[in-house]
C-alpha positions as CSV (number, residue, x, y, z in Angstrom):
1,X,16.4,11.7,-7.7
2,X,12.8,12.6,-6.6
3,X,10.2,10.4,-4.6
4,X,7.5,9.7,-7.7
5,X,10.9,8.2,-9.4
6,X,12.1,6.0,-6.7
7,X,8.7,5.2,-6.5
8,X,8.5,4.0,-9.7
9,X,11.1,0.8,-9.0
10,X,9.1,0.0,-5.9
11,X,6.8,-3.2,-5.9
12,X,5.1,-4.7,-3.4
13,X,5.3,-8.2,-2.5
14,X,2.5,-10.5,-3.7
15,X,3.1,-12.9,-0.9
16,X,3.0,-9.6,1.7
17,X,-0.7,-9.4,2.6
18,X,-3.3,-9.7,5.4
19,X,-4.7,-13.1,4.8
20,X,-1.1,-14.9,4.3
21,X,0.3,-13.3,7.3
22,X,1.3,-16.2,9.7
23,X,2.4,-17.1,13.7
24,X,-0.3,-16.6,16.0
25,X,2.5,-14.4,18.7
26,X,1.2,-11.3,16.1
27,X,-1.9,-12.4,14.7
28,X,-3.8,-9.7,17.1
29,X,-1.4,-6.8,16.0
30,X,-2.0,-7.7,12.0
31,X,-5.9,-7.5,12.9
32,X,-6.0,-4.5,14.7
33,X,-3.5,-3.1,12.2
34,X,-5.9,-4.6,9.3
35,X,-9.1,-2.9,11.0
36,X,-7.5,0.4,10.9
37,X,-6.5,0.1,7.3
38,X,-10.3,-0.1,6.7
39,X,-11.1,3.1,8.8
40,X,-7.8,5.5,8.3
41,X,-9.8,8.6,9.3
42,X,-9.4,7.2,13.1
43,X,-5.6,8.2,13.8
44,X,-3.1,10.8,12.5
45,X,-0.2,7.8,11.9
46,X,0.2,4.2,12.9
47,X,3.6,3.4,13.5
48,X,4.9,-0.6,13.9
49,X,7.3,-1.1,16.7
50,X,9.4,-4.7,16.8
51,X,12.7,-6.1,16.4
52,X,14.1,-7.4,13.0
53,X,11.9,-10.2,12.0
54,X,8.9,-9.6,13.6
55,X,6.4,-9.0,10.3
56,X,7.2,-5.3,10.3
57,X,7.1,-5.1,6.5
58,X,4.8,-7.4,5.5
59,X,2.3,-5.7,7.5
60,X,3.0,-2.4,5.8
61,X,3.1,-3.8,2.7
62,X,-0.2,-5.9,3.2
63,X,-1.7,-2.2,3.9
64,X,-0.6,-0.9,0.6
65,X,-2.7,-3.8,-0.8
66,X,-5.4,-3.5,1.0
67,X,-5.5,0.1,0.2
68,X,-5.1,-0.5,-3.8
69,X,-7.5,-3.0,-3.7
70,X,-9.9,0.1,-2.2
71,X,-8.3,2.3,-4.7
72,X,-6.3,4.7,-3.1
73,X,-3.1,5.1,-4.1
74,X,-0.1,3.5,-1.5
75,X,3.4,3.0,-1.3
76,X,5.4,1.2,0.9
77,X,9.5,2.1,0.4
78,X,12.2,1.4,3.1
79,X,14.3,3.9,4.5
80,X,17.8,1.9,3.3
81,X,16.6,2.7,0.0
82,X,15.6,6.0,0.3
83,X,19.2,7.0,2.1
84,X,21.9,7.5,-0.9
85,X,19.6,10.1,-2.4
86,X,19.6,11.9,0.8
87,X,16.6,13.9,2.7
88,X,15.1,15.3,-0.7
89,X,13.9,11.7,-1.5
90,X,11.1,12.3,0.8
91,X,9.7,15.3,-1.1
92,X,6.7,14.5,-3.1
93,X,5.4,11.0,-1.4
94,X,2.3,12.9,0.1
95,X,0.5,12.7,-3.0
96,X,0.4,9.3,-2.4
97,X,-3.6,8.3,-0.1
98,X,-1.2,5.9,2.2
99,X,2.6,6.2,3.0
100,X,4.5,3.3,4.6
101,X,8.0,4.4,5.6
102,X,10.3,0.9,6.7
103,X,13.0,1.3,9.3
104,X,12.6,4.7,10.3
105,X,15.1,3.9,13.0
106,X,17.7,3.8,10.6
107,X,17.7,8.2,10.8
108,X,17.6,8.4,14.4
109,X,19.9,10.6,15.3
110,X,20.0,12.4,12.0
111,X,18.3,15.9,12.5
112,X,17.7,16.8,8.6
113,X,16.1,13.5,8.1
114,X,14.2,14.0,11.1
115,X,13.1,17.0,9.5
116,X,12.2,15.7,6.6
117,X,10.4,13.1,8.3
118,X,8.4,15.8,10.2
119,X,7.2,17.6,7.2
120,X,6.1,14.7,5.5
121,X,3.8,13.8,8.5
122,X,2.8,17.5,8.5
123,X,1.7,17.5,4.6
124,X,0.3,13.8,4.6
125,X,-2.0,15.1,7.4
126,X,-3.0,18.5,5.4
127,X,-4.0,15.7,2.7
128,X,-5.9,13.6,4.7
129,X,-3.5,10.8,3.9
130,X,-2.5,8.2,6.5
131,X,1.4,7.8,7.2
132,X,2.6,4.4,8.5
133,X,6.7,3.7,10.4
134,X,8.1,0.5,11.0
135,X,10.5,1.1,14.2
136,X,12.7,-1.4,15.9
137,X,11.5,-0.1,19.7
138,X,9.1,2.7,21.1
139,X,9.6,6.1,19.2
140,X,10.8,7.9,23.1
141,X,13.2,4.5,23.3
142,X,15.0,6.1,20.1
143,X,17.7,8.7,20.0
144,X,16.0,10.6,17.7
145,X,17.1,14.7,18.5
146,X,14.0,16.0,17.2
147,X,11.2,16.4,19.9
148,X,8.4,17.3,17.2
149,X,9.2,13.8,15.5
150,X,8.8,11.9,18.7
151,X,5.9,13.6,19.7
152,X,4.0,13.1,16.3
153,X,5.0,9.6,16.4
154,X,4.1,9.0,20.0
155,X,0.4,10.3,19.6
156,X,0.2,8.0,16.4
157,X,-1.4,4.4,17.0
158,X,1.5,2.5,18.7
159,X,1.0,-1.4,17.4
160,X,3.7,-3.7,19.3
161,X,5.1,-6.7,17.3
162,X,6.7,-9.7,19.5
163,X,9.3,-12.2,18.4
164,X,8.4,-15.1,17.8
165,X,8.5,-18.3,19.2
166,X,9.5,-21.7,17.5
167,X,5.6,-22.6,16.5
168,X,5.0,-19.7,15.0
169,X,8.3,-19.9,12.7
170,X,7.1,-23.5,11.8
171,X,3.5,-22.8,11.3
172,X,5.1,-19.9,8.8
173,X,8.0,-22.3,7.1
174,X,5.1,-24.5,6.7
175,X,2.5,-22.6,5.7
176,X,4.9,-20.7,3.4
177,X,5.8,-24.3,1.3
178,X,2.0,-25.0,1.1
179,X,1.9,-21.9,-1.0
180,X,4.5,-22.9,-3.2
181,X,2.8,-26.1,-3.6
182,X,5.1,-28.1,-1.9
183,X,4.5,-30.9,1.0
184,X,6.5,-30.8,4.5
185,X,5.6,-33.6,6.5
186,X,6.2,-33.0,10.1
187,X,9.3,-34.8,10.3
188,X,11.0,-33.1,7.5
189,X,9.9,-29.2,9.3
190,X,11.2,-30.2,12.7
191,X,14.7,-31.3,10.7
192,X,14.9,-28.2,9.3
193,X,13.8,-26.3,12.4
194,X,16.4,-28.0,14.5
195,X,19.2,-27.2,12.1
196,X,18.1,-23.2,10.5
197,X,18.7,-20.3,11.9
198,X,16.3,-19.1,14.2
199,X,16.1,-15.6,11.9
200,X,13.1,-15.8,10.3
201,X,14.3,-14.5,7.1
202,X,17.2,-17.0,6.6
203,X,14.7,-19.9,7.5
204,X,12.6,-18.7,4.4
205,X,15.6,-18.0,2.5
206,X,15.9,-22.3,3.0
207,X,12.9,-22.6,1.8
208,X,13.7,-20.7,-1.4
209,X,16.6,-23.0,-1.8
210,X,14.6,-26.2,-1.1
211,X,11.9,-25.0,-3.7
212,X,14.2,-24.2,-6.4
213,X,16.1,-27.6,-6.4
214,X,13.1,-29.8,-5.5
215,X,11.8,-28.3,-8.5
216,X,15.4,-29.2,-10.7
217,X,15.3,-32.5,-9.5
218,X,11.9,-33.2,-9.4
219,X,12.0,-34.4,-6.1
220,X,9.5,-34.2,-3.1
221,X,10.4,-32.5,0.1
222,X,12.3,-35.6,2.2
223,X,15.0,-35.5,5.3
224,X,17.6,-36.8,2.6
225,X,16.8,-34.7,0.5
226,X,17.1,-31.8,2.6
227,X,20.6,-33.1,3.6
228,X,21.6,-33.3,0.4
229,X,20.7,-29.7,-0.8
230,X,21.6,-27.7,2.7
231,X,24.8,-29.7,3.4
232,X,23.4,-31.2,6.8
């Protein structure tokens, strides 16, 4: 399996871009992250550091956009997908203007995809391409055995993602249902903040439920409702 064919099953989100990117705890990273997009020339790598949940790849998906939109060619691909075809997988993804690597983290520890890693930073800077890693903490904060990695990574642009608080998962769950065309009143958000997971992820996963029977049953977006579909 080579990169341009695992590449080929890759889509980017359309909901995954700068101007939908909600919760003002990050709102600073995404512009600074944003601005840079515009001027790649300014740093040898960006790389994302935050725990699960934190916007870590919708960011680097909303630079893929952002970069197609200016037509240079992107890809964004997580490293969970790129790990049953082994270190080879990486082969061939400088070609690509912009490079977004998800959950680097996953290899620490793991010297040939270290490796590989490394010589993919290496040959996207011969290019003149930009390489972009989402990591869960600082790269030195990783037990990664290659010093070359760390040190390419750590002389990258280091942008800092916090978690986020409960307003900025509401103003996302709401802002989110907006989108979908959808109307929370403020009662029916704080219900379902009160009784979701605080994961980000699984809140929107609610919402996905909520949308797809409100749209069955033609019904609007009520507390009994809500009960109802979740089981509450």
């Amino acid at each position: 399996m080579t990169a341009s064919q695992l590449v080929l099953g890759v889509k980017l989100r359309d909901d995954a871009r700068f101007d939908n990117f909600h919760g003002d705890r990050n709102t600073r990273a995404a512009q600074r992250l944003e601005s840079v997009s515009h001027q790649p020339d300014d740093v040898p790598a960006v790389v994302l550091c935050g725990d699960a949940d934190t916007g870590k790849s919708h960011l680097l998906q909303a630079v893929c956009h952002l970069g197609e939109k200016q037509g240079r060619a992107a890809v964004c691909i997580s490293i969970a997908e790129l790990e049953p075809f082994g270190p080879d997988a990486l082969s061939g993804l400088e070609t690509h203007d912009i490079v977004c690597l998800d959950d680097v983290d996953r290899i620490a520890g793991q010297r040939m995809w270290e490796e590989a890693i490394f010589h993919l930073y290496n040959r996207i800077q011969d290019r003149g391409g930009l390489l972009l890693v989402s990591l869960a903490d600082l790269p030195a904060s990783l037990p990664f055995e290659l010093p070359d990695l760390v040190s390419r990574l750590s002389h990258g642009l280091i942008i800092q993602l916090g978690i986020y608080r409960d307003e900025d998962r509401m103003k996302i769950l709401r802002a989110r249902a907006e989108k979908r065309g959808l109307v929370m009143a403020d009662d029916v958000a704080s219900y379902i903040m009160r009784r979701a997971p605080r994961r980000l992820g699984d809140l929107l996963g609610i919402l996905d439920i909520l949308d797809e029977n409100s749209l069955q049953a033609q019904r609007r977006l009520t507390i009994p409702f809500v009960k109802t579909v979740m089981g509450w």
